[in-house]
N, C-alpha and C positions, 0 to 999 in steps of 0.2 A: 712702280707706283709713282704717279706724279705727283709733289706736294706743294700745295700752295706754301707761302711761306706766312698766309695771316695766319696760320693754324697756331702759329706762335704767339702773335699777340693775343689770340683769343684763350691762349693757354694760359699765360701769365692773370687774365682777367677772371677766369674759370677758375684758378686755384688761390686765387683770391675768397672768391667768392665762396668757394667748397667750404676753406677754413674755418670761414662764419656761420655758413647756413646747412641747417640740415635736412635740406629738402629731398626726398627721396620716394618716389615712384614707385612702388610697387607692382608687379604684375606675374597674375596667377601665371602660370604656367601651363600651355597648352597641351591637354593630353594628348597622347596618341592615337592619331584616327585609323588605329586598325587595332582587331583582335589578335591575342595570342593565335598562331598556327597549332596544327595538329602535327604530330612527331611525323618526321620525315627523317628518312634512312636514305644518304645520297647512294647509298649503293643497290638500293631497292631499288632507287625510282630512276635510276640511270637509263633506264631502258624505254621510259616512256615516249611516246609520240609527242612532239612536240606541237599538235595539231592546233590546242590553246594557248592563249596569250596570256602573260606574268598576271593579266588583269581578267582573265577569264571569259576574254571574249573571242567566238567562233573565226576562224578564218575563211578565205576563202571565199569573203563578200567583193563586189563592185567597187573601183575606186572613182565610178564619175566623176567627172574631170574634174578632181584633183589636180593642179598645177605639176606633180613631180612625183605621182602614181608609177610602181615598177612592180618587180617579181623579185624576189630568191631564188635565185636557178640553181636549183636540186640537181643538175645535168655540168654544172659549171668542171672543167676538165681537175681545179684542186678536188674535188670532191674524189675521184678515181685516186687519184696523188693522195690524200691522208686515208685513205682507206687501207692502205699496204704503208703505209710510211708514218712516221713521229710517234709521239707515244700519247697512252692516253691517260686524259685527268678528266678530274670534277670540273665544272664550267659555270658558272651560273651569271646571267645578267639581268638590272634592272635599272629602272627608273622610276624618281618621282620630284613633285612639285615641292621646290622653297621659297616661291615667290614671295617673298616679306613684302611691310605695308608699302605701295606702289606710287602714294602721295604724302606728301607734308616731310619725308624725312630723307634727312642728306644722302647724298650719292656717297659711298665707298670708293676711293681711287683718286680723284684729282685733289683732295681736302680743300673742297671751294664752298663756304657756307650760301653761296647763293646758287649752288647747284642743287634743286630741291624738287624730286618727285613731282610730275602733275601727271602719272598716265605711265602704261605700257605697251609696248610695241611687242615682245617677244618676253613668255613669261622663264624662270629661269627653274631648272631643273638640277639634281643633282643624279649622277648616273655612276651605278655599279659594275664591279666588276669583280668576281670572286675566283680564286683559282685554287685547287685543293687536287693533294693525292688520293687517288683509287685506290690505293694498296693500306697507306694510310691519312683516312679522313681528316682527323683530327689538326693533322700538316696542312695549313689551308691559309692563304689570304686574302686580304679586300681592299680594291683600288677603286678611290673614292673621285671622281670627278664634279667638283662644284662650280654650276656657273656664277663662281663671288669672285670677291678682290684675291682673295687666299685662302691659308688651311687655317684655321686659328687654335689656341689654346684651348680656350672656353668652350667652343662649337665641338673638337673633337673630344673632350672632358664630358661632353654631354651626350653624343652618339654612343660614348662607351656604357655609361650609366644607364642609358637607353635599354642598351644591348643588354646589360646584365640584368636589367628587371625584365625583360622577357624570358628571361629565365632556361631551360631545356636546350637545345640545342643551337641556341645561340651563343651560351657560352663557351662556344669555341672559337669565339672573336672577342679580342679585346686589347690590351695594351702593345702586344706586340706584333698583330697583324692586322693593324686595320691604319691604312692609309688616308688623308684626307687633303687632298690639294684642291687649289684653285684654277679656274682660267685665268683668271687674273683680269675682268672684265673689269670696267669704272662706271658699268652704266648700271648700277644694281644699288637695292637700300641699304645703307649703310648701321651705325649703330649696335653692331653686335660683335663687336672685338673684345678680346681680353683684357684688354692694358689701356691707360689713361691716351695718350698720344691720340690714335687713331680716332678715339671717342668725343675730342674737344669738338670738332668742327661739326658733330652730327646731334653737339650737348646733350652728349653724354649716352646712354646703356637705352635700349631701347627691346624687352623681353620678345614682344610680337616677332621684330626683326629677325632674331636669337633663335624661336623658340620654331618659326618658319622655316628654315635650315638643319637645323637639330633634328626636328618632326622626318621632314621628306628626305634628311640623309637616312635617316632608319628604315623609312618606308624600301628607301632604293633599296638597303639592303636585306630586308624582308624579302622584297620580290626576286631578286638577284638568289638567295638561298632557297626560295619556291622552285626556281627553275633550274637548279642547280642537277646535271646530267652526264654521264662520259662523251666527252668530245676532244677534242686535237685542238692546238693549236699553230699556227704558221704566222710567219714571220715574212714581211717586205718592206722596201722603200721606193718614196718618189721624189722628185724633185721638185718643188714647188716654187715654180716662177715668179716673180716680184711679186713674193708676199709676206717680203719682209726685208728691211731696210738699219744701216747701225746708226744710231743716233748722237754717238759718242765715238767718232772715229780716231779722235785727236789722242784721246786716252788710249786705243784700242793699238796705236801704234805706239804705245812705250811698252808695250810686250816686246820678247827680242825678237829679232828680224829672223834667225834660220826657225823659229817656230812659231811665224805670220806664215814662211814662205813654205810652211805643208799643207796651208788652206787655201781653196784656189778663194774663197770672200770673207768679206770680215764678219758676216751673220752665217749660219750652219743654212744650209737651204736643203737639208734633207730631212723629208719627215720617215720617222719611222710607226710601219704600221702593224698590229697583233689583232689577229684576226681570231674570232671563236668560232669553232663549230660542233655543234652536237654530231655526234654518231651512231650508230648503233646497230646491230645485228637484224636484218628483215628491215629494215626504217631508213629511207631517202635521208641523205646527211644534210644537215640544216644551219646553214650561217645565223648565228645570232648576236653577231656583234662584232665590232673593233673597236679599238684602243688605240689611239695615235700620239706621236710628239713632235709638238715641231714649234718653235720659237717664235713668234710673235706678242708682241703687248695688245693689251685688249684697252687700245683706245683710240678705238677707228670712228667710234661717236666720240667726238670732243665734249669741252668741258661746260659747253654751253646747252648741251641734253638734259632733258628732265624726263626721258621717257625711260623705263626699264627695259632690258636690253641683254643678252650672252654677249654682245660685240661679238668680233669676225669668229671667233670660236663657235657662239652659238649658230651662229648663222649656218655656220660649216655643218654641226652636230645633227640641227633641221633638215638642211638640205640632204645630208645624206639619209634619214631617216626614213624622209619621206619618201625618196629613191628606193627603200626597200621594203614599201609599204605596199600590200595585194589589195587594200581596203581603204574607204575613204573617211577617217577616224577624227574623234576629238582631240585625240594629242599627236596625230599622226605616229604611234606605236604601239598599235591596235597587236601584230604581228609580233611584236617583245624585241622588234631588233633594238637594239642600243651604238650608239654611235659616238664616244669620246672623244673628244680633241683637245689632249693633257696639254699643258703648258712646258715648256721645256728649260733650256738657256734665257730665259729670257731679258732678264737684267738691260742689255745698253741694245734691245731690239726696237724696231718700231714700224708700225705699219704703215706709215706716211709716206710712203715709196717714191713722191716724189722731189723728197728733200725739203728742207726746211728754209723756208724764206723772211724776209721781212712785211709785215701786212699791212703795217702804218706808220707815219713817221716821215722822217728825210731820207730814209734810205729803204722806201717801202719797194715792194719787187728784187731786191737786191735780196743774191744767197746770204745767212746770217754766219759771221764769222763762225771759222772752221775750227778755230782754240776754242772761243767761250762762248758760240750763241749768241752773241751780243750782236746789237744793231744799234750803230754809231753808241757804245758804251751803255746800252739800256737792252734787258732782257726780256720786257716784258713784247714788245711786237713780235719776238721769233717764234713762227709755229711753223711745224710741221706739217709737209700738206702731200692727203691720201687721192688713191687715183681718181676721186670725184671731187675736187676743191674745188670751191665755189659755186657750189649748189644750194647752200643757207638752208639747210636740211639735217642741220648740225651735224652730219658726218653718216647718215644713213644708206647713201647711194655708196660712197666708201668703204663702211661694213659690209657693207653686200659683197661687193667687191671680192675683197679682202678672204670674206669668209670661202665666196666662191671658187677661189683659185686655191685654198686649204682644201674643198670639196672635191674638187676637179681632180686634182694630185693623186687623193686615194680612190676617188671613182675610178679614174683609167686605171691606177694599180692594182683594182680588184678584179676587173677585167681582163685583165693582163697572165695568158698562160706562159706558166713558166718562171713566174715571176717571184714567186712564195718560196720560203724553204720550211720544212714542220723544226716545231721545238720540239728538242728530244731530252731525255733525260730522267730519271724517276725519281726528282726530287721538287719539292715543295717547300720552300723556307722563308721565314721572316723574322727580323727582329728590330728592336728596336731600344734606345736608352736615353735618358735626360741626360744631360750634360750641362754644366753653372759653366759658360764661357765669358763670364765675369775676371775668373781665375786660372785658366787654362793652361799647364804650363808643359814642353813640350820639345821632344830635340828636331831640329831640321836635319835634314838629311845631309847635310854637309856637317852634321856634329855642332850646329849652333844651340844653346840652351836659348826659347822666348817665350814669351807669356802673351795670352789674347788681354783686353782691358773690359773692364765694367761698360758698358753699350752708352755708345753719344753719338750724336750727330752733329757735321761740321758745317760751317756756312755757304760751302756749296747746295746742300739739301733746299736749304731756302728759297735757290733761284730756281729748283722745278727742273724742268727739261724743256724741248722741244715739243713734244707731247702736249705738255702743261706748265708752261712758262707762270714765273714767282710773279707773287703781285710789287714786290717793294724793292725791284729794283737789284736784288742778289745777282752775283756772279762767279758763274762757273770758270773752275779753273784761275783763280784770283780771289784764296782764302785771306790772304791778307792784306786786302785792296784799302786803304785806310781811308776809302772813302763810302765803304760798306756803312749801310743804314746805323748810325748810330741806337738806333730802336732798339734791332735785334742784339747787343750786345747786352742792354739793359735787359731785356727780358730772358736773355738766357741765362744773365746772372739772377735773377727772381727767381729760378725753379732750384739750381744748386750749381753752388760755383764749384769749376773743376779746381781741385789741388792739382799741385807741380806734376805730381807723380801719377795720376791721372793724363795732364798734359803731355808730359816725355811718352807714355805709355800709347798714345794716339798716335806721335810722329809728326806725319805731315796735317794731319788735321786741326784746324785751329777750332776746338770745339763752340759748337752754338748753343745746344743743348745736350746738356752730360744725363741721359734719360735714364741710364743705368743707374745710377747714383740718388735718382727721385723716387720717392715713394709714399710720398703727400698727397691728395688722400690715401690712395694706394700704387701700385705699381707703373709705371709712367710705358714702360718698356722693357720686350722681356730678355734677361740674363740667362736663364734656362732653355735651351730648345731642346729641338728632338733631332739625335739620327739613328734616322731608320732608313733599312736595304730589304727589299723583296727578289726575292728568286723563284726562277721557275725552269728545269732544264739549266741551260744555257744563257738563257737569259738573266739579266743579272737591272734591279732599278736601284737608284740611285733616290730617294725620297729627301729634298733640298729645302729645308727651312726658310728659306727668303728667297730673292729674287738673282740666280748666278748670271752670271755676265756669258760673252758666248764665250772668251777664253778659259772662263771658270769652267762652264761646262768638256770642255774640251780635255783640262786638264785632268777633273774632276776622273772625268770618262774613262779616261788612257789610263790612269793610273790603277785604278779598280780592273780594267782590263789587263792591264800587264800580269798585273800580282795574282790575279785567278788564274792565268794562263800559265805561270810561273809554280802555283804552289799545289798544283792538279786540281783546283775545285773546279774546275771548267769539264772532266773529262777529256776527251779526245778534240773536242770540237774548240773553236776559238771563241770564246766568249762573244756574245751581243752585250752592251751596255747604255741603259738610258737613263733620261735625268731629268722627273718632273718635281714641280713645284709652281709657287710657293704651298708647301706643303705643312700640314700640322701645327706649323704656329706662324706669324708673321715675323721674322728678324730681317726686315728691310732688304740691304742689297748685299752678296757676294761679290769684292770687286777683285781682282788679281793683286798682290802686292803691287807692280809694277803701275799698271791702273790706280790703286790707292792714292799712290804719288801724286801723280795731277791732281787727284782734288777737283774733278768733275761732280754731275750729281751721285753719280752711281757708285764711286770713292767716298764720299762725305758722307752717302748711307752705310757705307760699310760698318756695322756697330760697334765691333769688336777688336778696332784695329789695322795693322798692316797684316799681323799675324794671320788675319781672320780664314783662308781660304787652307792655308798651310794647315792650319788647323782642324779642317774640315778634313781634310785629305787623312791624317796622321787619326782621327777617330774611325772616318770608313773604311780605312785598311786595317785598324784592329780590331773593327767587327764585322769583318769580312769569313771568319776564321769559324764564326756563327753558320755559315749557311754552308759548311761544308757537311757532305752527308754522311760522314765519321761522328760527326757530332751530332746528338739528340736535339731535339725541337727546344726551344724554352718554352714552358708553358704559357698558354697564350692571354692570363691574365695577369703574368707576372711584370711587377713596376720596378724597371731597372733604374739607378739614380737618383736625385734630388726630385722630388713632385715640385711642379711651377706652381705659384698659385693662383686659383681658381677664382676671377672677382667677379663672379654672375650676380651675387646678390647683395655685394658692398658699392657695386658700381653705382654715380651717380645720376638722375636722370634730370634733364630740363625741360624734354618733349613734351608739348600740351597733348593730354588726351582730346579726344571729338567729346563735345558738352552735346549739342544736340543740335538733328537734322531738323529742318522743316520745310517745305514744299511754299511756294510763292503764294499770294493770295489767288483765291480760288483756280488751285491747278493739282496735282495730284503727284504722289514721287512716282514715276516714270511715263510722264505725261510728256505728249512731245512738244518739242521747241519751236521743230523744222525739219520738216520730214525732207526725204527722198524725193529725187524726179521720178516722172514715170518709167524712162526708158533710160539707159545706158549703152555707151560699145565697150568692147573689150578695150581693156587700158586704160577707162577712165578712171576716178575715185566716186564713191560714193558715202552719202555723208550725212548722218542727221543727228539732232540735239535731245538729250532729252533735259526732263526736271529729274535731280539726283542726291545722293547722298553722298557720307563720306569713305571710298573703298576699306577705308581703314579700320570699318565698323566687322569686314567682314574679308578676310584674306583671299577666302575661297581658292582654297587650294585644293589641287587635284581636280577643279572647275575652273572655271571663266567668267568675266565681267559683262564679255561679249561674244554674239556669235554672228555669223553668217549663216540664214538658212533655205535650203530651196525646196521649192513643191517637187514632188516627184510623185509623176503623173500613172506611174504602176502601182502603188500602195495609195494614192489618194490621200497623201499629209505630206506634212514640212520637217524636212528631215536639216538635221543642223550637218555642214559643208565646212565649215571655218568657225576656231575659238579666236582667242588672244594669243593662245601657243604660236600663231602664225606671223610671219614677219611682217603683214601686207595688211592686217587687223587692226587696225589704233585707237587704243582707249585714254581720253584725253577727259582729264579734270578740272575744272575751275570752280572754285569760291566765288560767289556772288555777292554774299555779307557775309564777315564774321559776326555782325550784332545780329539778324536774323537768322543765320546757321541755314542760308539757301547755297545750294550749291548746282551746278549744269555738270553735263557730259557728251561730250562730242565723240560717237564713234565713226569713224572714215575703213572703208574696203579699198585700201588701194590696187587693183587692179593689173596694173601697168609692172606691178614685182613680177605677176605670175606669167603677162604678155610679153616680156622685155622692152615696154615700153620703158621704162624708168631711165634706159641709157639714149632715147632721145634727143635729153639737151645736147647730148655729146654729139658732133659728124660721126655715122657709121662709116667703117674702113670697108670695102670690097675688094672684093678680088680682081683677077682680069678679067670673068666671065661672068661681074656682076651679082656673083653669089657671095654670102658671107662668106669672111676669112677665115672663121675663127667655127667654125659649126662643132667641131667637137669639143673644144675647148668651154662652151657657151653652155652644153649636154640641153640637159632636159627642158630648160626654160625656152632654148629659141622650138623645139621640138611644140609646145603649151603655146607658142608665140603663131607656128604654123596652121594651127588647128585653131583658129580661134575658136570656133564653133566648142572647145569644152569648155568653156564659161557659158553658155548661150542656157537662158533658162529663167524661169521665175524667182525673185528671190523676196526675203526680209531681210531687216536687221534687227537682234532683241537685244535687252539689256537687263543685266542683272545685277542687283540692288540691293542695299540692305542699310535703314534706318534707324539712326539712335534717339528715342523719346526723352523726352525729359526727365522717366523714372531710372533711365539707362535700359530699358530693353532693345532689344533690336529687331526688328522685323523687316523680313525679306520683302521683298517687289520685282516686277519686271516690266521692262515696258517696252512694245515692238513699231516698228516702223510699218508706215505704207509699205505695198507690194511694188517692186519693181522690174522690167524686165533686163538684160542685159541680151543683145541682139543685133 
């Protein structure tokens, strides 16, 4: 996570303010938009065809040219391979919409108060994953993929509560097996955290936000247990070329040198992938999903985006989805495939691949020193820059990128015979426990007695990264530079000044903000996390409260791997082991001791210390001993340790509600601006205005703002081709008066995503024979790009609306563009 460093002055002015005022926002709480289900026995219904979709629609249809239209190959050679091979479990996958309000509210991830919602480009989903024993049901868990900053306290506090009031056979999820990480994107709304910290820069608690998350993680796993079936699962990896970069290498080399020199790079460049598939007796076996991990930061759209966004993850999760889509659908997962792209090591990763430069300044074009980022002693010109810099498309063509070579990796991988090995094993485990790493106290393995400290932040945190460089001039790796902003000193003494013993307790951190230690209004930052381990077979996950570093992960890794392999819970086989997050709550960064020391950003996030990793290590190997099959399940609602506390409804708010829409004189809410030309080619954009309200009136989840639609000249109507779900879609906002309450909307079809026109600006490479280099690499889009002809066809564009009166009702609208051709 990148942190601005004004998040602090706005802190010190915010708990100011809290002190005095008690203004406080209210908001009902959005119900559940689905009914209880009807009892489902997974061993009953293991056997069904999987012929409908988690959403209950028929397969089987047309994908008209779709940009990245495919099959499920029922024939694929793994299918013969787990037919005799691996063992079989319960399977179930889903998805659904959490897209929170998409204007007016801060972005999550860079903490830049003038990063603020106007629009979406790609709406954001949360995606399940459930895996459960045949022998015994009950043995079962659920791995939660959200496209947000992370897993949080509050959000997973509310999926559970969720789950328990649905009552029957959901209550066999709950506190100990149900997962909830992030991608770790920055381009999503913010506002829905647990703990004060994160909430300053979005001021404050935002329910909508909260309750849009909460909703569609449940949904997900509503559908996820609808389609829950016997299938197999298998296990591969790929390699995934520049799609990921260390942005902290300086730190990365105070690890010891024989244990750099078993890594052939300082970022992990293999993803690994879990693949589902249904089986079953008489019934073609049916892929419905993967789970991936693989290390990148989701901030391939920089800090200067206001459009909602999965960054490279999402992008990846799309791209292959729509790869295995038979039909040409509103959310491109008509078919129920599900497609994850968990977040892994990620901590000192970055998708800026091409190194981080100076961009203004005396020393602009010059690499930004290799110790501290700095450019001639100032941090704020260093940014990082992705394989499309310089396109002023705030980082779009870059994400694409990014996401595509995460895509590419596991496309060829699934393709790839021979390549898969099945998870074997009949066992199904999870657990999970609070732990106060306020207090933590613990031997090291060399027989040292030490303790973790109460969570602070040092004045590295301030100066940001490369990613998302500080606004005030902070410097990394130079905690006690004594010409550090005399500001932040003062304001970190305004929240709570650290004691001595607090300080020694830190070491090398010279704290800025001792968050651990606040609790004015309420909780500033959390003392409490979670560790929790999921098992399945062989496979062994690692569930990472914050953000580990790649050596964290590495050691994280090996260590859990040893000792399984060492004390038989492994079986015969050698353990697999992975490691997502940020999961279940946000505790900042995991930095290596050694990493600590420098005092980079990703050391000064470390909460809890030098201790902090050792620490981690010494609770996942003592609850490791859990997920052996000697031992009984713990029940799956039982609360292990200290409960964090829950601030959903002490949180404070600042966000202005929408007062009321109203349409310009004599024009109507979705009356157009500016319509469309007549004609179009492939790769252009197209683009028109309407009169609008404020999205925020109406989430529309599980729906769209916008669509794309074409006549289809067999049925004789307009059949919708493209939502917002789509990367190429853009739904763009503006306020026209706040004193009149008019507002516009610009939706654009960019074109050029689905032609490969988009890499244009760039020289194309060729080969010697004049053909592309790159043709497998590029898969399905240069394939859309040769055919121009499937874009060729009648279209609109509509728009969906929804306006606040004066009495506070809201009432829907739409309003559609001229017909155009593309041709």
């Amino acid at each position: 996570m990148a942190r601005s460093p004004l998040l602090v002055a706005v802190a010190a002015g915010l708990l100011i303010v809290l002190s005095t005022i008690g203004l406080l926002q209210q908001y009902s709480p959005i119900s559940l938009p689905w009914n209880r289900p009807q009892s489902l026995d997974p061993l009953l219904n293991a056997g069904r065809p999987l012929g409908e979709s988690n959403d209950g629609h028929a397969l089987g249809e047309s994908n008209d040219g779709h940009p990245l239209g495919g099959s499920n190959d029922e024939h694929h050679p793994l299918h013969k391979l787990l037919a005799g091979n691996g063992t079989d479990y319960l399977l179930g996958v889903g998805k659904a919409d959490i897209t929170g309000p998409v204007v007016e509210i801060n972005f999550m991830g860079y903490a830049d108060t003038k990063q603020v919602g106007s629009g979406v480009r790609q709406r954001l989903y949360s995606r399940a994953f459930i895996i459960g024993d045949v022998e015994k049901p009950e043995d079962r868990f659920v791995y939660l993929v959200l496209d947000t900053q992370s897993g949080d306290t509050a959000v997973r506090h509310g999926i559970l509560e969720a789950l328990a009031g649905l009552g029957g056979e959901y209550s066999m999820y709950g506190q100990q097996n149900v997962a909830v990480t992030g991608t770790h994107s920055h381009s999503g709304p913010g506002a829905w955290l647990n703990y004060l910290l994160p909430q300053i820069t979005s001021y404050g608690f935002h329910k909508p936000s909260y309750h849009a998350i909460v909703d569609g993680a449940v949904a997900s796993i509503t559908k996820a247990h609808k389609s829950l079936a016997v299938g197999r699962l298998s296990l591969g990896e790929a390699e995934v070329h520049d799609g990921n970069t260390n942005r902290s290498p300086y730190a990365y080399l105070a690890n010891p040198g024989e244990e750099r020199a078993r890594y052939e790079h300082n970022v992990d460049k293999t993803m690994t992938v879990l693949r589902f598939t249904h089986v079953s007796p008489n019934v073609p076996a049916k892929d419905v999903g993967i789970l991936t991990w693989f290390p990148v930061h989701g901030t391939s759209m920089y800090g200067n985006n206001t459009l909602v966004t999965g960054d490279n993850k999402g992008v990846a999760a799309w791209l292959f989805e729509k790869s295995m889509t038979t039909n040409d659908s509103d959310d491109g997962n008509d078919d129920g495939f599900v497609a994850g792209f968990s977040q892994a090591n990620v901590g000192d990763t970055s998708p800026n691949v091409q190194g981080a430069y100076c961009e203004f300044g005396d020393f602009a074009g010059e690499q930004c020193d290799f110790k501290t980022s700095l450019c001639g002693n100032k941090s704020q010109p260093c940014h990082g820059r992705g394989p499309y810099w310089g396109r002023h498309d705030a980082g779009a063509a870059s994400t694409f990128e990014i996401g595509r070579r995460q895509h590419e990796a596991a496309r060829q991988l699934w393709k790839t015979e021979g390549a898969w090995k099945p998870v074997t094993g009949q066992i199904v485990r999870s657990s999970h426990r609070f732990v106060d790493l306020s207090t933590y106290s613990f031997t090291l393995p060399n027989g040292t007695e030490v303790s973790t400290c109460p969570a602070a932040l040092g004045y590295s945190f301030a100066a940001g990264t490369t990613d998302g460089p500080g606004a005030f001039d902070f410097k990394q790796a130079q905690p006690g530079d004594p010409h550090a902003n005399p500001l932040w000193s003062s304001i970190g003494n305004r929240i709570h000044i650290p004691n001595d013993t607090q300080k020694a307790c830190h070491g090398e951190k010279v704290i800025l903000l001792d968050v651990g230690e606040s609790s004015s209004p309420y909780a500033w930052s959390p003392n409490i996390i979670d560790i929790q381990l999921q098992r399945v077979g062989n496979l062994f996950i690692i569930l990472a409260p914050g953000e580990a570093t790649t050596m964290t992960g590495r050691r994280w890794k090996a260590a859990l791997q040893q000792t399984a392999s060492n004390d038989g819970s492994s079986s015969t086989q050698q353990p697999t082991v992975v490691l997502g997050g940020p999961a279940n709550t946000y505790a900042h960064y995991i930095a290596t001791p050694e990493e600590y020391s420098i005092q980079r950003y990703e050391g000064a996030s470390t909460l809890f210390g030098p201790h902090t990793l050792p620490a981690y290590l010494d609770l996942t190997l003592s609850a490791l001993p859990s997920l052996s099959p000697s031992r009984p399940q713990t029940p799956a609602n039982l609360t292990l340790g200290p409960n964090p506390p829950i601030q959903v409804n002490q949180s404070y708010t600042f966000i202005t509600p929408v007062i009321v829409d109203r349409p310009p004189l004599f024009k109507a809410f979705g009356a157009l601006k500016s319509d469309v030309h007549a004609s179009y080619k492939p790769g252009d954009t197209v683009s028109a205005k309407f009169v609008a309200a404020n999205p925020r009136n109406n989430l529309r989840l599980g729906a769209t703002f916008a669509a794309v639609e074409k006549f289809d000249y067999a049925a004789l109507g307009w059949r919708r081709v493209r939502d917002d779900g789509d990367w190429g879609l853009v739904f763009e906002w503006r306020r026209t008066s706040t004193v009149a309450g008019t507002s516009e909307v610009r939706i654009s079809w960019e074109t050029g995503w689905e032609t490969g026109d988009w890499r244009r600006e760039e020289e194309e490479v060729r080969g010697e024979d004049g053909s592309d280099d790159d043709e497998e690499g590029h898969g399905e889009l240069l394939a859309v790009r040769r055919r121009g002809e499937g874009l060729r066809g009648l279209y609109r564009l509509r728009y969906f609306g929804d306006a606040k009166g004066f009495g506070g009702g809201i009432t829907a609208f739409e309003g559609v563009s001229g017909e155009f051709r593309i041709e």
